[in-house]
C-alpha positions, 0 to 999 in steps of 0.5 A: 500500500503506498503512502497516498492511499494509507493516508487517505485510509486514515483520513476516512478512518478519522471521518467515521469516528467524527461520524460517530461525534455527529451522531451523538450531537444528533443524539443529544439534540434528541435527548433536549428534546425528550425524543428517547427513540430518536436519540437511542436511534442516533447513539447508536449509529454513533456506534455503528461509526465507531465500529467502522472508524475502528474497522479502518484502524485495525485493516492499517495495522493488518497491512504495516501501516499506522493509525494516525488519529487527527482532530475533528470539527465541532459538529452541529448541535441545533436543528429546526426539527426532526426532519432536518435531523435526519437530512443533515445525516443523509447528507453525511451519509452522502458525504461518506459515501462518495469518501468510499468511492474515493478510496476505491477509486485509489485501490483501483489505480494503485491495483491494491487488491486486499484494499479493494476487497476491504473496502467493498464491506464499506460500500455495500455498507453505504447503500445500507445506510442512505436507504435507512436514512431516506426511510426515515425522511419519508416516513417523517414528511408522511406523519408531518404533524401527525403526533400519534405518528410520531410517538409511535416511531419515536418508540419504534426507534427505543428498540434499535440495537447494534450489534458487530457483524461476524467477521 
């Protein structure tokens, strides 16, 4: 792996953890709010970003190359409501998704095969992730201001868990 592609490794490696930040920005929005579901929805795609910071982290390592942790942007921490929430995480979801093209866009011209490989996880990853976060959007600008609607998904969301998949 050369120096260009180990950095920009560590450079999305540095985005996931200051995804997970967002998502517990977004968390703590949510927890002003009483909004307990949404916020256990974001604390834990702040896990879900952690695990794939970590992920990055543990591939370096695997391949000779060092995990160099950077600083991170204060992240927005006020919203107009819970449908800008969730459009200013798709967008980061967008943001990330075309970081992950990026990387593979430089395996493939550097012809780094375990890294192409590592990196189609992330990808499929990504499809998951836009389509959840598009969900959700659909289904807020449906309820609009619909407040059974609403409490009902914000109890749907108290039950969301995350657990790693099997390697």
């Amino acid at each position: 792996m050369n120096d260009k592609l180990a950095k920009a490794l560590n450079d999305q490696m540095n985005f996931e953890f200051y995804s997970a930040h967002v998502y517990l920005a977004m968390a703590a929005h949510c927890s002003g709010e009483s909004l307990d579901g949404f916020s256990n929805f974001f604390l834990v795609q702040a896990e879900e970003e952690r695990f794939h910071a970590m992920k990055i982290y543990k591939f370096l390592n695997d391949r000779g190359r060092r995990a160099v942790l950077q600083s991170m942007p204060e992240p927005k921490n006020e919203y107009s409501s819970m449908l800008d929430v969730f459009q200013h995480g798709y967008h980061h979801e967008q943001q990330n998704t075309k970081n992950f093209y990026h990387l593979a866009d430089l395996a493939l011209d550097e012809r780094e095969h375990a890294t192409i490989y590592f990196l189609k996880w992330f990808i499929d990853e990504q499809v998951e992730e836009e389509a959840l976060f598009d969900s959700v959007i659909q289904k807020l600008r449906r309820i609009e201001s619909d407040s059974n609607a609403f409490y009902m998904l914000d109890s749907e969301f108290a039950g969301r868990s995350f657990t790693p998949p099997a390697e």
